[in-house]
C-alpha positions in Angstrom: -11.4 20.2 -18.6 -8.0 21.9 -19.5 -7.2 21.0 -16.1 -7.7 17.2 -16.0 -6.4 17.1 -19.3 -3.0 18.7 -18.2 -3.2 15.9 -15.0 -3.8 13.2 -17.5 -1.1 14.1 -19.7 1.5 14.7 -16.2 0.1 11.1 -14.6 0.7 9.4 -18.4 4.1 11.0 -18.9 5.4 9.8 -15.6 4.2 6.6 -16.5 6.2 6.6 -19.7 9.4 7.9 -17.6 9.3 5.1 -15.6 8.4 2.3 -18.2 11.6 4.2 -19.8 13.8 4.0 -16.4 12.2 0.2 -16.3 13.7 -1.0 -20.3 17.1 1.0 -19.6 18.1 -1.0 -16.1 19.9 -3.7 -16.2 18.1 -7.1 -14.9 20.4 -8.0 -11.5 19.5 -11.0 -10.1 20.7 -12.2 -6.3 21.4 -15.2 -7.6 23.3 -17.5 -8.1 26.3 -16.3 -5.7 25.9 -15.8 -1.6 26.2 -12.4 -1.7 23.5 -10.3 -2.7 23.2 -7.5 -4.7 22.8 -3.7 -3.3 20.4 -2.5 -5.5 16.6 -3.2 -5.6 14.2 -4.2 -8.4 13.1 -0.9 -9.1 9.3 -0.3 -8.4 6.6 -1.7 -9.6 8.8 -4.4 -10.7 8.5 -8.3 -10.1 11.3 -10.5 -10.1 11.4 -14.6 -9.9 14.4 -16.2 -8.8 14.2 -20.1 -9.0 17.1 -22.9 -8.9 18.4 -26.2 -7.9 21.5 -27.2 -5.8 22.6 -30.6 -4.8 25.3 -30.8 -2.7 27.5 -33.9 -0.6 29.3 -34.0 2.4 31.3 -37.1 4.1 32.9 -36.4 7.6 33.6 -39.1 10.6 32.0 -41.6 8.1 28.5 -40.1 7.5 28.1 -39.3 4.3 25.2 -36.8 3.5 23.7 -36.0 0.1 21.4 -32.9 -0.1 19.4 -31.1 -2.7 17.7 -28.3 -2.8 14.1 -27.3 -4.6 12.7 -24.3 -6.5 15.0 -22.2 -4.3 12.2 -19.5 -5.0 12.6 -16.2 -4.6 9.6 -13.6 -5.0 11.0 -9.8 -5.2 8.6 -7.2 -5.6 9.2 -3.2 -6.0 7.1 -1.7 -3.8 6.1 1.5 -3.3 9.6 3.4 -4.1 12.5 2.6 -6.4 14.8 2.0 -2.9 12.8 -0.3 -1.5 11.8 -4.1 -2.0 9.9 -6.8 -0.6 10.9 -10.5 -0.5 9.0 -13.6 0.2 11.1 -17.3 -0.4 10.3 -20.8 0.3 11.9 -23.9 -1.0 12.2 -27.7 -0.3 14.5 -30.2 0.3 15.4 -33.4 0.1 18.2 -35.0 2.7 19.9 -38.3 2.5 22.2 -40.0 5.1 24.7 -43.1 5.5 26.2 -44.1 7.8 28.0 -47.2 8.9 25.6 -49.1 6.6 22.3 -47.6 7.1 20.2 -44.9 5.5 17.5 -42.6 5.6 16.0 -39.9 3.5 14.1 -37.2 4.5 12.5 -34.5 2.6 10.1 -31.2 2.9 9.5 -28.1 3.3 11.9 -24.9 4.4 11.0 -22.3 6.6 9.3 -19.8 4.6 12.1 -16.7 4.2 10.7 -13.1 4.7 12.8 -9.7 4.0 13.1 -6.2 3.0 15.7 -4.3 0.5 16.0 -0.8 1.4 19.0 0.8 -0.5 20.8 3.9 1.1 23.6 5.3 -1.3 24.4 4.8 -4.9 28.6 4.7 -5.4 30.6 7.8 -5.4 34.1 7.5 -6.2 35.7 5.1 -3.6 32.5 4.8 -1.8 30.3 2.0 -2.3 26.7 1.6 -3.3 24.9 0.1 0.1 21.9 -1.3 1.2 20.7 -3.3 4.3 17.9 -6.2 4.3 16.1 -6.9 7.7 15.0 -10.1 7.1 13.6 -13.0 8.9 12.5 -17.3 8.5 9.7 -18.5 9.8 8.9 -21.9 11.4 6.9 -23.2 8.6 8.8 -26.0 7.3 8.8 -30.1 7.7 10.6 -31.4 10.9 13.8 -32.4 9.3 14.2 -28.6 8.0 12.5 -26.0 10.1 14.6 -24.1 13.0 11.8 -24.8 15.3 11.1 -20.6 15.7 11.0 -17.4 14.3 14.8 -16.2 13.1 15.1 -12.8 12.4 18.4 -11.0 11.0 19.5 -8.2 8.8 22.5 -8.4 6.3 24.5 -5.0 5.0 25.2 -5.1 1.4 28.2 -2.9 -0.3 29.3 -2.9 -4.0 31.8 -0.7 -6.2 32.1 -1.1 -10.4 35.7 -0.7 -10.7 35.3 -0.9 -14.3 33.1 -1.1 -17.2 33.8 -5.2 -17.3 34.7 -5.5 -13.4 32.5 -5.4 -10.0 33.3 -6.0 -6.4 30.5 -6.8 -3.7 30.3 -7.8 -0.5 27.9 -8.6 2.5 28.2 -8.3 6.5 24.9 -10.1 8.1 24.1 -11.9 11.3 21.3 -14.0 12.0 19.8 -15.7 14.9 20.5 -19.7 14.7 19.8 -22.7 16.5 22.5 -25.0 17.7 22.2 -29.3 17.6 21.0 -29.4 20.9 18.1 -26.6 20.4 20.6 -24.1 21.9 20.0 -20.4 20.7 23.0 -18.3 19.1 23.9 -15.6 16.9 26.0 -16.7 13.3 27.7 -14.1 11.3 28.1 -14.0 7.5 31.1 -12.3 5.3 31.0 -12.5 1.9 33.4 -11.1 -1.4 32.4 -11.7 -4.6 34.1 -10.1 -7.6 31.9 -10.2 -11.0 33.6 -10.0 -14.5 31.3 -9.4 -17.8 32.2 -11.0 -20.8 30.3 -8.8 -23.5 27.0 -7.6 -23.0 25.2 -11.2 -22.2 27.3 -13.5 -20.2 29.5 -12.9 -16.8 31.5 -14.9 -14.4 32.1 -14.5 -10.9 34.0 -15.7 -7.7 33.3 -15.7 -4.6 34.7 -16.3 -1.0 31.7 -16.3 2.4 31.9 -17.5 5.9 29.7 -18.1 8.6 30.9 -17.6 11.8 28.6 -18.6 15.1 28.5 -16.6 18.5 27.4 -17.2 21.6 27.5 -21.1 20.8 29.0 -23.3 23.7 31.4 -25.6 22.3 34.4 -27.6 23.6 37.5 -24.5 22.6 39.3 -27.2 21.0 36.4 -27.5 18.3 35.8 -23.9 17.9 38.0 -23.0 15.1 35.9 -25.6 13.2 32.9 -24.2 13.6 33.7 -21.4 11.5 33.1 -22.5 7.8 34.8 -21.2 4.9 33.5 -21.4 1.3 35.1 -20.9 -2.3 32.5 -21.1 -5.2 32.2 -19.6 -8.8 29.2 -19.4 -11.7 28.4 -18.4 -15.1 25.6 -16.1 -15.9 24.1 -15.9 -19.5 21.4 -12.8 -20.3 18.8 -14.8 -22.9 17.1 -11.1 -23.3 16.9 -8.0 -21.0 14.6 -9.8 -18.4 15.8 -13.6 -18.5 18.9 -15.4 -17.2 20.3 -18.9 -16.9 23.1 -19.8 -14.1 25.2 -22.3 -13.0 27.4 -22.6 -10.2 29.7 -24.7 -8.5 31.6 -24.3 -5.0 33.8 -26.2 -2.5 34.3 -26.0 1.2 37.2 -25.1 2.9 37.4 -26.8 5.9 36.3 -29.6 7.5 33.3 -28.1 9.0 32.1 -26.9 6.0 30.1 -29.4 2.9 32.4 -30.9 0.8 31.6 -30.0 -2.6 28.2 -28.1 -4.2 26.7 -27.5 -8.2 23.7 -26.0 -9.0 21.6 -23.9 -11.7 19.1 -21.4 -12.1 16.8 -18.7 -13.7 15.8 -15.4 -13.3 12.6 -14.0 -14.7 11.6 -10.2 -14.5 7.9 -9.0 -14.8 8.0 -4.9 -15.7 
């Protein structure tokens, strides 16, 4: 009896420590910027990410308006603080002109698939890293689905300079398909740097790429292939385990979309 009492009192205490750890970590969301963040949920921790994003694009005289649904994103803790599932799935809606005639189409995405695992907290000049194998799967409507399987990884990297000031970045490559069903690989840099402003609301900016591999294209077009992006958002913390975002970006290039906005919410479940 003493026993199991003294087991009781261990299994409820670590349960308290952690509901403690839980209510003293700050909510950090992946959204709404490109890169994403090096730390994890925390376990036993559920985390919704939803938004919107509507974004146009006119180049050789089509012009292309497209928005994006839900943008949902499930992430779980699960089974140890450094680790984290992640399950997404969104939809879409595509609309195109072009020398007087239109047509929409709209669905489902490929249904997005990954795994957090962070590896080392910051020390000194050293950042805080993590890496997410992570993969799509052909799920989606015609007009949006890759067709096959796409797996990837991405390696996250952060540093809080200050109290008020954050740096991050991400290194990933992905497997892609091309316009004519060719297979490639496309690379992905990010920098973002984060600024607080108090203890509820923060701003950010943020510079990523994607850079294709393997791709056959005429070398006079390749340069243009690589797309460049500029974009920056506003967070506001409602309470410790819901936020609002908005976001607004701009491409670089012609390759890249012309001009994006979009908002969003984070809800944690601890």
């Amino acid at each position: 009896m003493i026993r199991a009492a003294a087991q009781i009192t261990i299994v409820l205490a670590g349960v308290a420590l952690a509901g403690a750890a839980h209510a003293q970590q700050a909510l950090v969301a992946d959204r709404p910027d490109f890169t994403e963040a090096a730390s994890t949920v925390g376990r036993g921790v559920f985390q919704l990410e939803f938004g919107y994003t509507f974004g146009v694009d006119d180049a050789d005289g089509v012009t292309t308006r497209a928005h994006s649904y839900g943008e949902p994103l499930l992430r779980v803790g699960f089974p140890a603080e450094q680790l984290e599932f992640r399950v997404g799935a969104g939809a879409a809606t595509l609309h195109t002109e072009s020398h007087g005639h239109a047509a929409t189409d709209s669905g489902l995405e490929d249904l997005y698939l990954g795994v957090k695992l962070a590896l080392t907290e910051q020390r000194g000049a050293f950042p805080a890293t993590a890496i997410l194998p992570q993969v799509t799967l052909a799920t989606g409507g015609d007009a949006f689905s890759a067709g096959r399987s796409l797996p990837g990884v991405n390696f996250l990297y952060s540093w809080d300079l200050t109290e008020a000031v954050s740096l991050a970045g991400s290194t990933q490559v992905n497997a892609a398909v091309g316009d004519a069903s060719q297979d490639y690989a496309e690379w992905a840099q990010s920098l973002s740097c984060g600024l607080a402003l108090g203890e509820r609301a923060g701003l950010y900016g943020e510079w990523y790429a994607f850079i294709p591999a393997g791709l056959d294209v005429p070398a006079e077009h390749a340069p243009a292939r690589t797309d460049h992006y500029l974009n920056s958002g506003f967070t506001w913390l409602a309470n410790d385990d819901l936020q609002w975002d908005v976001r607004a970006g701009f491409g670089l290039n012609d390759g890249a979309e012309d001009l994006y906005v979009g908002a969003g919410v984070v809800f944690r479940i601890r």
